[in-house]
N, C-alpha and C positions, 0 to 999 in steps of 0.2 A: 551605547551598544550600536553595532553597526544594523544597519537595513537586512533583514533576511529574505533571501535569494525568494522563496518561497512564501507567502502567508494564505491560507484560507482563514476569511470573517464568514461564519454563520454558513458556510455552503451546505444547501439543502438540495435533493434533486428530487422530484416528484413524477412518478410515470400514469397518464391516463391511458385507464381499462375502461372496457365495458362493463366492470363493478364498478366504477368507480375511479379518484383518484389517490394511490397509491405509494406510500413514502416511503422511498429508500435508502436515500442519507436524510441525516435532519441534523441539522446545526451545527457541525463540524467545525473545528476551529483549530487548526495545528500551524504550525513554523518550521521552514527550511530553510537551513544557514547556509552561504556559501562555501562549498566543499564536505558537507556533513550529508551522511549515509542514513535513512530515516525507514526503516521497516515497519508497514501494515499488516496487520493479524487480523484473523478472524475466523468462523467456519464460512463455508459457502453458503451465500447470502446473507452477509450483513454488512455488502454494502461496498466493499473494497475497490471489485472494479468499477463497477457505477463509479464509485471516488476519482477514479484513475480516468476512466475516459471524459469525465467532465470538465477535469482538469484544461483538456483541450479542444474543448466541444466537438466531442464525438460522439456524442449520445444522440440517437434518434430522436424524429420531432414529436413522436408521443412522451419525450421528456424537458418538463418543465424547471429548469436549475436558477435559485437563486441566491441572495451574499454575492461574496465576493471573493476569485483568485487573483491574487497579486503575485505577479512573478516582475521582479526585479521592481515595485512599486508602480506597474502598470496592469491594471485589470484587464483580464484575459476576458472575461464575460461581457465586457463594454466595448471588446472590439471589432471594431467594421471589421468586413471577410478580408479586404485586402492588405490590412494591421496583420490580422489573425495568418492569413496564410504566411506571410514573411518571419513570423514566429514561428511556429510551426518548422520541426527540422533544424534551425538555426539557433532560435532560443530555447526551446524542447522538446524534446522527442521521446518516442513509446516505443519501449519492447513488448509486442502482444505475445501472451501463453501460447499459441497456437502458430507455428510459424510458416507451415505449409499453407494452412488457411490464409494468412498474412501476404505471401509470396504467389507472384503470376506466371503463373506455369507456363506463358509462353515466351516469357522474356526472359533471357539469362541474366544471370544474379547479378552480373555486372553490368549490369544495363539499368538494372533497379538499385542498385547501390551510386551508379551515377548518377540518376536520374535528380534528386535533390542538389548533387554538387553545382548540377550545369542550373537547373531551377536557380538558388541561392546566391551561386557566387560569380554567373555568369563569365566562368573560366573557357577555356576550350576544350576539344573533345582529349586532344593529349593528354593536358594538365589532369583533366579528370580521370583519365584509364591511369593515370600516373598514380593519381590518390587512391583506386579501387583499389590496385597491389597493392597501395601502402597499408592501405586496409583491410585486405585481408590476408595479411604477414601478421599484421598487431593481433588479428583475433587466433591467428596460430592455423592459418589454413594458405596449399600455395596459392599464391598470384594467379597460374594457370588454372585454376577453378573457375575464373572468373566468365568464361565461357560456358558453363554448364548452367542446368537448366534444375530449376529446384527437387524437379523427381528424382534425378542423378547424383542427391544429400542424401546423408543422412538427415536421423533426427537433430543430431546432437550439431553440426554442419550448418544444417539449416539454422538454428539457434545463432549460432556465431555468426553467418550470414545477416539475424535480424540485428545482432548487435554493432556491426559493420556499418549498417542501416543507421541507426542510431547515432552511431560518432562522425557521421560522414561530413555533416556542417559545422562542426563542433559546438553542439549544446554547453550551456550553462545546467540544462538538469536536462536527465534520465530516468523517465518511468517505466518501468520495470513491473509488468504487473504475471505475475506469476511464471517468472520465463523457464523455469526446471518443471512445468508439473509434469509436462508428457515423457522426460526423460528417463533413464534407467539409473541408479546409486552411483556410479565410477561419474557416468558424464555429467550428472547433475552438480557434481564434487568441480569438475573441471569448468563447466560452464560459471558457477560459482565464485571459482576462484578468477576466472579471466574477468569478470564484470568488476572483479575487489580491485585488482589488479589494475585495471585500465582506469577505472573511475583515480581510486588513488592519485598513479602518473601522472593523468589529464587536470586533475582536480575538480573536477565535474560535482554537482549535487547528485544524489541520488535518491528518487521514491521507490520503495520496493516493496512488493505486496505480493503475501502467501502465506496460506494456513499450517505454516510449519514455524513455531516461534524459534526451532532450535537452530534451522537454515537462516534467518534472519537475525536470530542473537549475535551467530558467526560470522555475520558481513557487515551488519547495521551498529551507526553508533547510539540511537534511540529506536525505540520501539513504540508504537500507537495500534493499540488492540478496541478494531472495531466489535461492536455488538448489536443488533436490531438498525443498522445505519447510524449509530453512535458513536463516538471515541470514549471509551469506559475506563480506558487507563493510557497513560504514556509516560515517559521518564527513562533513562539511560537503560540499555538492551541488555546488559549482563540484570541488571536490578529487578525489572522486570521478568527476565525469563526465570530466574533461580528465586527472587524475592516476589512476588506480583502480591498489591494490595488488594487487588481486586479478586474475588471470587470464581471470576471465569476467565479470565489471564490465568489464574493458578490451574482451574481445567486443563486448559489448553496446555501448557505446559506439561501434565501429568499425563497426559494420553498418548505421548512419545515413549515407548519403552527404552531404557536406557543400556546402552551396549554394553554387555558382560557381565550386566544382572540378570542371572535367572528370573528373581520373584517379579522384575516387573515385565518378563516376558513373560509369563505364564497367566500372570495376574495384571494387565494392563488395570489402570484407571481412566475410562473415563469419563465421558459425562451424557447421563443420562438426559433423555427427551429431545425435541427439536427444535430450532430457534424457535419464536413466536411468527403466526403469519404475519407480514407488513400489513394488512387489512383491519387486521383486527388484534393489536397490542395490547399487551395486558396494564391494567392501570399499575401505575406507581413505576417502579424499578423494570422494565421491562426483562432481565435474566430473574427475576426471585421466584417463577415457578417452577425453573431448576436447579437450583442455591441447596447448598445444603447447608448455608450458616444464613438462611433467610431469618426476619425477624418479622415482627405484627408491624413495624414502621415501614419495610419495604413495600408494602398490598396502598400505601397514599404517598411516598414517597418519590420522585423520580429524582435521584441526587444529578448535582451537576458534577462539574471534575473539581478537586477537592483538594492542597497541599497535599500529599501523604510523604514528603522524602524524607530521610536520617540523614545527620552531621550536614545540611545545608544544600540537598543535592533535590534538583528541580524533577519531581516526581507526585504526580497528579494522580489520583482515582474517584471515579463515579461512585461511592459506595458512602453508605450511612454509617457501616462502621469505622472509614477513617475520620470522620466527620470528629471535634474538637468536643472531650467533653462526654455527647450523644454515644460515638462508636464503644469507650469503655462500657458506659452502661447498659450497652447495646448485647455487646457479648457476654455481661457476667448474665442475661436477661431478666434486667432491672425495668421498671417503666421509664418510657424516654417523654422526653418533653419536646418534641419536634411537632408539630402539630399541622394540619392541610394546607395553611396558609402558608407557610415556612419553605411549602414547593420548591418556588422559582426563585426565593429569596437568598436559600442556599445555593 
């Protein structure tokens, strides 16, 4: 098998408070292939973007990150500022949620859409106003925009503008951390489609993170559904969103009402309580005190990620009921035989 474009080992990020030190990813371990579309789930806070900006150390200095990201078989976390900055834009880049926040209100957009060209590829000022149009013809906005100033955007404008941002060096991967939240249903459909679109063409990797598993099903070829700073389930994005082994991937998916059903618009599902604080996590399974297929083994258990796929299809969950054996006896609730030590063994 070839090297993927992408790997986190063990990446943890730990934020110090004045309570204390504070865990908000812990242990993470996923894979990104070159050309493959990888969509992050979750509710707010558990973890996603902390995920997303560590990636490229952009996390403040009250946060402590450790493991390791490998992008293209070189560790992003081991590298000196001036490794790290030539990455950065070149090797990958971030689409931030918030694009106005993102954008400098006093510089026109093509001035900031260049600025990384002339940084990077030390072209001239031509060549680059050359690239700005070309770039933003591809995200579907005119060339003459390129003079205007980001208050003079729209929402949706501005989005395409961050994404302009993003292809201007031509990355190997695209992070993408919640780029539709602020928008309205028509342009979140259209910004949507131009990121499927462009990644496709380009052949770019894609990270994409947002607590909508059904926007993610429709762009991503896998899915990785964070919980408590965990990865609880991942495996192919149709499988997951319609099939989920897990307990709170199933939530998640259930709390979308579905177009041109009455009963689940009237009657939404979905899930009750609120994540666990990061200060203070529950022992064992950190989701089993809102489970409603918890068992007595979840309260000492904290499963790891686990086989769960059918006919051979690479598909992992955190849960003691896929577990071999354990999970049957689990759901008829028979006594299991998992026992405290068994923990970290599983």
């Amino acid at each position: 098998m070839s090297q993927p474009l992408l790997s986190l080992e063990g990446l943890s990020v730990t934020y110090r408070t004045q309570g204390g030190d504070v865990a908000a990813v812990r242990g993470v371990d996923l894979e990104l292939a070159r050309g493959e579309k990888l969509g992050v789930a979750g509710e707010s806070g558990s973890g996603k973007s902390t995920l997303a900006l560590a990636l490229l150390r952009l996390l403040p200095p009250t946060a402590t990150v450790t493991g390791r990201v490998l992008l293209d078989g070189e560790d992003l976390l081991g590298m000196n500022w001036g490794r790290l900055r030539a990455v950065r834009w070149a090797g990958a880049s971030i689409v931030f949620q918030g694009a106005m926040h993102s954008l400098n209100p006093v510089h026109t957009i093509g001035d900031q859409i260049a600025e990384p060209i002339l940084l990077h590829e030390k072209v001239g000022e031509a060549e680059a106003t050359r690239r700005v149009a070309q770039l933003l013809d591809e995200v579907g906005m005119p060339p003459a925009r390129a003079r205007a100033y980001p208050h003079e955007l729209s929402g949706g404008q501005r989005q395409r503008v961050m994404i302009a941002m993003a292809l201007a060096c031509r990355p190997e991967l695209i992070i993408a951390d919640e780029p539709t939240t602020a928008l309205d249903v028509m342009i979140q459909a259209q910004i949507l489609g131009l990121i499927d679109d462009l990644v496709a063409r380009s052949g770019i990797s894609l990270l994409m993170i947002s607590h909508d598993l059904s926007v993610l099903s429709d762009v991503c070829d896998r899915l990785a559904i964070m919980y408590a700073g965990r990865v609880v389930e991942v495996g192919p994005a149709d499988e997951v969103h319609k099939r989920a082994k897990h307990p709170y991937s199933a939530a998640l998916a259930a709390a979308f009402p579905t177009v041109g059903d009455p009963a689940s618009r009237l009657q939404p599902r979905g899930l009750a309580g609120d994540p666990p604080d990061p200060e203070s996590l529950p022992t064992g399974c950190s989701f089993h005190p809102r489970c409603a297929l918890r068992r007595d083994a979840c309260d000492v258990i904290d499963p790891q990620l686990w086989p769960a796929g059918e006919n051979g299809q690479k598909h992992d969950a955190a849960c003691v009921l896929v577990l071999p054996d354990e999970g049957a006896s689990l759901a008829r609730g028979e006594p299991h035989g998992i026992h405290e030590e068994d923990k970290v063994a599983r």
